[in-house]
C-alpha positions as CSV (number, residue, x, y, z in Angstrom):
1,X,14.2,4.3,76.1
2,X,17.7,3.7,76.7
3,X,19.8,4.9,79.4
4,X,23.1,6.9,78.2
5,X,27.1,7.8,80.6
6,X,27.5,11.4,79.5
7,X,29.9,13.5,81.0
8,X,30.0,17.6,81.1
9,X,32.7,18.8,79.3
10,X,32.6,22.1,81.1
11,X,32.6,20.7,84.9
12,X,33.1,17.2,85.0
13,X,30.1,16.0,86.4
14,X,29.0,12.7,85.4
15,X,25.5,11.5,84.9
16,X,23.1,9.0,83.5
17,X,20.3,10.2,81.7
18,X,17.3,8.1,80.2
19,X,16.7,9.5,76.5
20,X,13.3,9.4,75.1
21,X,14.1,10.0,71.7
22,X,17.3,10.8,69.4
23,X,15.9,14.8,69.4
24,X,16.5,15.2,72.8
25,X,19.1,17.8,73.9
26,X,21.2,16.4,76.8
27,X,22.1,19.6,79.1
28,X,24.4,18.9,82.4
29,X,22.4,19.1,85.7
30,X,25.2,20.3,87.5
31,X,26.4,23.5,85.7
32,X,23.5,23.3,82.9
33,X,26.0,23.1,79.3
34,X,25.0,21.7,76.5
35,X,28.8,20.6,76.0
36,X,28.5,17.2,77.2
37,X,29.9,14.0,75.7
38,X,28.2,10.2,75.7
39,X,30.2,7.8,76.9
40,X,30.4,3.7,76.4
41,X,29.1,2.4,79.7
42,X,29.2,-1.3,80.7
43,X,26.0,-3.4,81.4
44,X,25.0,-3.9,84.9
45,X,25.6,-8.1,85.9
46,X,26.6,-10.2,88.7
47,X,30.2,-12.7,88.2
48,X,28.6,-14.0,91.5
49,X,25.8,-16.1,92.9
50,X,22.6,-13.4,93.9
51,X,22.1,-13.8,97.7
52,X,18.5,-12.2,96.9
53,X,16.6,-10.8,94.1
54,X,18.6,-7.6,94.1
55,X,22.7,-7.3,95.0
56,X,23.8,-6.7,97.6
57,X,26.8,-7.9,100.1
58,X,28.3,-11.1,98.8
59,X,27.4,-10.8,95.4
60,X,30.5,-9.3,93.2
61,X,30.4,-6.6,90.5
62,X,32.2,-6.7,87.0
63,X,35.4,-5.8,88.6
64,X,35.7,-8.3,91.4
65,X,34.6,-6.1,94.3
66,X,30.9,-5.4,96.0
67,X,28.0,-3.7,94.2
68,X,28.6,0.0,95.4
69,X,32.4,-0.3,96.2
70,X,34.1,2.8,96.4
71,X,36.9,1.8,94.5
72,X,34.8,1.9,91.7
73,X,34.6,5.3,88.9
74,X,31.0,6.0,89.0
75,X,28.2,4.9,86.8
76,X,28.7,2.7,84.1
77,X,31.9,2.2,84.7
78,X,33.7,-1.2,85.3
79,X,36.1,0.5,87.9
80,X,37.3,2.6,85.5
81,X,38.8,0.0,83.3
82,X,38.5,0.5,79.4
């Protein structure tokens, strides 16, 4: 069961959904369209030594800054870098 970036067409609104199965029908939880788009997301990992068992401050995300920055575009995303 993989976990999928879609974003809404219609509103904008980002989200990462867990799919079952191919059959599913992705609807936005924001506005509730069915005109949503999947996205190429980037793998969760840590450039940086782990100070525990899950990040947290000290350790560095893909682009150079803390997990949870908010410099970073949301889910997925390597601070919105392609």
């Amino acid at each position: 069961m993989p976990l999928y970036d879609f974003l809404c067409a219609d509103c904008g609104h980002l989200a990462e959904v867990l799919v079952f199965s191919e059959r599913t029908t992705i609807h936005c939880a924001r506005c509730g369209s069915g005109n949503v788009k999947k996205l190429m997301s980037a793998h969760s990992s840590l450039s940086g030594t782990a100070s525990g068992a899950m990040p947290g401050p000290g350790d560095t995300a893909c682009c150079g800054s803390s997990p949870g920055h908010a410099g970073c575009a949301g889910p997925g995303s390597c601070c919105g870098k392609a």
